[in-house]
N, C-alpha and C positions, 0 to 999 in steps of 0.2 A: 424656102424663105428668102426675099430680097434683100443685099444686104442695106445697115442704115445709113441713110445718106440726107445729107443739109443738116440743118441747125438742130441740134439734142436737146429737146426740152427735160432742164435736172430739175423737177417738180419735187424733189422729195423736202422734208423739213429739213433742212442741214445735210451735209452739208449744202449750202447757199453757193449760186455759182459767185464767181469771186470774179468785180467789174474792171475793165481794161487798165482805169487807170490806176487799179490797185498792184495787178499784175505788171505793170509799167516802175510800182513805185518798189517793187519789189526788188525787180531786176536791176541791183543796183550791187556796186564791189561791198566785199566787205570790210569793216575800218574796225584798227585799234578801240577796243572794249574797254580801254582805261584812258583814250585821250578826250580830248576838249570836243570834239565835233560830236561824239559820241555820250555825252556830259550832254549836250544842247539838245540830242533825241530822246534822252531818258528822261528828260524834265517835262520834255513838250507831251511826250507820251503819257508821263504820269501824271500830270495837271488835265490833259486833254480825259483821261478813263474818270476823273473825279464829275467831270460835268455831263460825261453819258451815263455814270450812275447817280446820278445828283448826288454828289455828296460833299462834304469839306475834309473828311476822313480820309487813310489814305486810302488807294488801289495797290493791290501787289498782284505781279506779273509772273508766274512762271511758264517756263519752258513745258508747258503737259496737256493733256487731255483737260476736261471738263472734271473726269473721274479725280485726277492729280488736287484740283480745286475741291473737292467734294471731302477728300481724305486732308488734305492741309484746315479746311475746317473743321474736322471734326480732333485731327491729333492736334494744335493749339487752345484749342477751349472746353475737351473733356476728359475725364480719368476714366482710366477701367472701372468697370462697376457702373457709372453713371446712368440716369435714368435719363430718355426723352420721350417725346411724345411727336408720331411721324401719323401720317392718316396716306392707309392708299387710296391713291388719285388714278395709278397708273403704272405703267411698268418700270419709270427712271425713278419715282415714288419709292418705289418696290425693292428697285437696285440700292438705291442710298441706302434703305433700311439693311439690305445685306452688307453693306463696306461696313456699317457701323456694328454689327456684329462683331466681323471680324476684329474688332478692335476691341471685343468686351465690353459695350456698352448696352444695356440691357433698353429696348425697344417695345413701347406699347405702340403697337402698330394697329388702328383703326380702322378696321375693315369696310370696303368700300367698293361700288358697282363699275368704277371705272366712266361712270359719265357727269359725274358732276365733281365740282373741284372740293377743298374743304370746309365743312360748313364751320363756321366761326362759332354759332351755339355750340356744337362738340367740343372745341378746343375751350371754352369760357367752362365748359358744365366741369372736361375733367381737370382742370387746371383746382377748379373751385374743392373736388375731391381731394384734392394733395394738399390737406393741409400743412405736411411736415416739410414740403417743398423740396421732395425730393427727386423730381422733375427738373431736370437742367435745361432743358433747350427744348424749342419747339421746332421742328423741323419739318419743313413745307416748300414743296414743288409750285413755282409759281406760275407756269404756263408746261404741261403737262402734254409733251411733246407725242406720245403714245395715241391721246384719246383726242386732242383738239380740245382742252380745256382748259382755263385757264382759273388760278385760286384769287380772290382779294384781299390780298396784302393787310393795305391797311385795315381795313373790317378785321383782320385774323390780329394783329397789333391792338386793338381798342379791347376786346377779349381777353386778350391777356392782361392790358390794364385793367379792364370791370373785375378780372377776378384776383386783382392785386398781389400776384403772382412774379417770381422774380425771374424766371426761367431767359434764357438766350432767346430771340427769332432769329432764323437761322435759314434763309431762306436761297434755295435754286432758281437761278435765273438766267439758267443755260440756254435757252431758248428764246427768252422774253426779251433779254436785255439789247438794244438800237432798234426792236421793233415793236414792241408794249412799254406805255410808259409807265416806268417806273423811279421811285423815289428811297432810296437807302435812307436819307436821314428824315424824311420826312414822316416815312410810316414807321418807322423806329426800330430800321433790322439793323440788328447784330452783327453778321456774317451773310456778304451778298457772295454767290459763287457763278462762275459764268465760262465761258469760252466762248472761241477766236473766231468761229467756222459757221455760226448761224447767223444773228441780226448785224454782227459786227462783217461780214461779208469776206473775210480771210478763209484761206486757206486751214484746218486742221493744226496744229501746233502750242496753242495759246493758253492757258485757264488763269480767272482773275479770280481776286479775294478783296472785295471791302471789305474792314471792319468799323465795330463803332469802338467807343471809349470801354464800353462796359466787355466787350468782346478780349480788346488788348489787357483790360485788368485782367479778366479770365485765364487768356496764355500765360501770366506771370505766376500763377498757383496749381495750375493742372497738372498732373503728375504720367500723362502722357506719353510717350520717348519719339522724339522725330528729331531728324538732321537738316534732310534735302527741303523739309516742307515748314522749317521754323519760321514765324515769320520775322523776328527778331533779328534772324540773319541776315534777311531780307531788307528790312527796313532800314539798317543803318547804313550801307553802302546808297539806300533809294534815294536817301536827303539828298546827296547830291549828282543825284542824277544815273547812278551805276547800278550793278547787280552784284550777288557774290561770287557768281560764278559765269562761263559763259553764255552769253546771253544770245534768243534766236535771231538775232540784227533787221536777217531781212524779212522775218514776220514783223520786228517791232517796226521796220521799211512803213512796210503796210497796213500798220496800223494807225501809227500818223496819218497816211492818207485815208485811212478811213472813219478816224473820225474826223479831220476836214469836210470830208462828205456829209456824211452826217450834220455837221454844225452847217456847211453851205444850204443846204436843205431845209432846215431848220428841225429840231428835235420834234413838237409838236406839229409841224407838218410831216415830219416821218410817221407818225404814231395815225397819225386821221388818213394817211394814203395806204395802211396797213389795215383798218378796220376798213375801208371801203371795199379794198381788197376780197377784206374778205366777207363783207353781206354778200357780195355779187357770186363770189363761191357757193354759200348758203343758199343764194335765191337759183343758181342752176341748180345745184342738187335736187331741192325741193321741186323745181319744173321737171328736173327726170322723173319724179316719181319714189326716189330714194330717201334715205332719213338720214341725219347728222347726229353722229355718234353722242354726242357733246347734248344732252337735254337742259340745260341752265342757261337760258339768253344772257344773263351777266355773265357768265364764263365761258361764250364764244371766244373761242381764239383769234388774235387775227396774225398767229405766225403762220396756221395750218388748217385743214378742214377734215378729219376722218369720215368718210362716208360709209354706212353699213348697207353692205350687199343685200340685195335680197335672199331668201333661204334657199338652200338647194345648191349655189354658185359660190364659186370659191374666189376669192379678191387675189391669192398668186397667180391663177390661171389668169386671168383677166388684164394683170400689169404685164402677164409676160407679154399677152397679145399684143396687148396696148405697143411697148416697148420693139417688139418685134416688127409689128407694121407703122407705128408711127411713128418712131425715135423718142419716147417719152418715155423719161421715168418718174413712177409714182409710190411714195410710201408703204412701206408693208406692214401689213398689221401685226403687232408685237404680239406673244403672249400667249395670256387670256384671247386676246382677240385674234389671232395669226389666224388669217384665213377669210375671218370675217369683216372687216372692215379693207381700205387703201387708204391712203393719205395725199392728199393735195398742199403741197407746201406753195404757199403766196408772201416769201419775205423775203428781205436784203434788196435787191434791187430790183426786184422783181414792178413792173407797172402796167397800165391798162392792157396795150399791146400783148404785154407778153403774157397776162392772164390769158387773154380773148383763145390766145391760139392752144396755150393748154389745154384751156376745156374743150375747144374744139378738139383736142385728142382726144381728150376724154371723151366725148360723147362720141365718136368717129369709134374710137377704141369698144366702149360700151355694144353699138353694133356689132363687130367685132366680131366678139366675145361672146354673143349672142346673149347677154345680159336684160332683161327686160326692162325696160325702160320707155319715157314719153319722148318724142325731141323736142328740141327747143327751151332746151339749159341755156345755151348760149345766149340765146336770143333774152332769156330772163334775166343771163348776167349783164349787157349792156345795156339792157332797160335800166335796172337796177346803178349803173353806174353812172350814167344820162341823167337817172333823178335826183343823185347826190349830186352830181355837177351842175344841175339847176338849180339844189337848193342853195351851194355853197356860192354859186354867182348871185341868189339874187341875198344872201346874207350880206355879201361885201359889197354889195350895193348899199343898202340899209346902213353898213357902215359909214362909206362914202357919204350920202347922206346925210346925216347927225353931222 
């Protein structure tokens, strides 16, 4: 085997490779945690996460994994005993349901195929069952990092309003959030949870917590026990800018510059360069000959693409190859699916260019590996991306126009 050499295509869903001038803004001394220069980053920081999650509410910042965000929501707004209602989507679907075990909350887990996201009639039929509302929260995966799917939010919100139901929404948006648009206050979640290392294009280190109003009355009654993950503790040093403890500086460094980026860009032009993204993924695959995990055209992802192997052919054999000859790496299939499916991650900064040559791994790879397959993926994904660019030039034409 050669060894690898040139440019490393990191195709997996997260982490995202992290872009120069984030790496630039990182690399920076570190400063007094309780002076005024450091007062001016907390502010910017914390104003700057409220408009990448649309919200007016706050954002809280800690120092942790995704997971760290996933348990500070659940130890602020339930008791032991507590009932919610979670639906497998997928395997991070899967894992939340186990953190909240461990915390004694009793879990009606909705069994599910793994290709399609939440259907909002389940969530409306059984909310409509509980009459005594003893249902706290609904809790739902919003872009379902595992399979390539993504759940609708809002649709899953109007549901729980038709079944006039007081329950939390409570929704993960580790994956989704700077690259699917999404709206905290708009579709009416509770508890957004997120980190640092997928659409927000950092490094590893980060997890955020929106709340809404109805979320923070909830922390003030729950009978829960947390310290490191209160958000109360949190919050009252955030008004002006601080934390309560020390803080990661030079991820927050980087944060700042990435949501800059993000807002240079514009939010809605990030969100329409991510779905293009990814039809053009969808429309190679389908030229190979292969199928897209994910059966639900509304809940195409556009963070990532699982593509299911033909029978017979194992998808770790096939990334090794890929990996070993062509310096690419591709998602592994979690699970339920380990073995059978890969994963094509197309988010953070990821742009035409650097799709094209992907999947040129990939289908270079696919050979390979001796994978059965058609060629001329590639050639369907720059068809594909050709025709959106013609439709989008002659829209703003029409614009123009008027």
């Amino acid at each position: 085997m050669t060894q690898p050499h040139g440019h490393h295509f990191l195709q997996i869903p997260g982490p995202s490779p992290v872009p120069d001038r984030i790496l630039r803004a990182m690399g920076k001394q570190v400063i007094d945690h309780r002076g005024p220069e450091f007062q001016r980053l907390g502010r910017e920081i914390l104003d700057g996460c409220k408009t990448v999650f649309k919200t007016s509410r706050p954002v809280i910042i800690y120092p942790s994994s995704g997971t760290g965000a996933w348990e500070a929501a659940i130890v602020n707004t339930l008791s032991p005993g507590d009932r919610v209602l979670m639906v497998e989507t997928g395997h991070f679907a899967t894992l939340w349901q186990q953190l909240a075990r461990r915390w004694n909350i009793d879990v009606d887990f909705v069994p599910g195929d793994w290709r399609r996201g939440v259907d909002p009639a389940v969530v409306e039929a059984k909310l409509r069952e509980d009459a005594l509302h003893r249902v706290k929260a609904v809790m739902v995966v919003h872009n379902e990092t595992s399979t390539g799917v993504t759940s609708r939010i809002g649709e899953i919100r109007q549901a729980i309003d038709r079944a006039k139901h007081p329950a939390l929404l409570m929704v993960d948006a580790i994956s989704s959030l700077g690259s699917v648009d999404y709206r905290h206050d708009e579709w009416g979640v509770d508890v957004t949870v997120s980190c640092s290392q997928k659409g927000l294009m950092l490094p590893p280190g980060l997890g955020f917590v929106a709340i809404s109003d109805k979320a923070m009355a909830a922390s003030k009654t729950n009978t829960m026990p947390r310290s490191y993950w209160d958000w109360e503790e949190m919050l009252k040093p955030n008004t002006n800018g601080y934390f309560p403890y020390t803080p990661a500086t030079n991820l927050l460094y980087g944060l700042r510059e990435a949501i800059k980026m993000l807002l240079e860009e514009g939010l809605d032009e990030v969100f329409t360069r991510h779905r293009r993204l990814a039809a053009a993924t969808r429309a190679a695959v389908r030229a190979w000959g292969l199928d897209v995990l994910c059966e639900e055209p509304r809940e195409y992802s556009p963070v990532l693409t699982a593509v299911l192997m033909p029978p017979g052919h194992d998808a770790d054999q096939f990334r090794k190859i890929a990996l070993d000859t062509y310096n690419i790496s591709l998602g592994t299939g979690l699970a339920k699916v380990a073995g059978k499916v890969f994963r094509i991650g197309h988010l953070g900064q990821c742009n035409e260019l650097v799709l094209m040559g992907a999947l040129t791994g990939v289908e270079m790879g696919l050979s390979a590996a001796g994978v059965p397959h058609r060629a001329g993926g590639v050639a369907a994904a720059m068809a594909e991306l050709e025709g959106s660019d013609r439709s989008n030039a002659t829209s703003a034409f029409k614009v123009a126009a008027v």
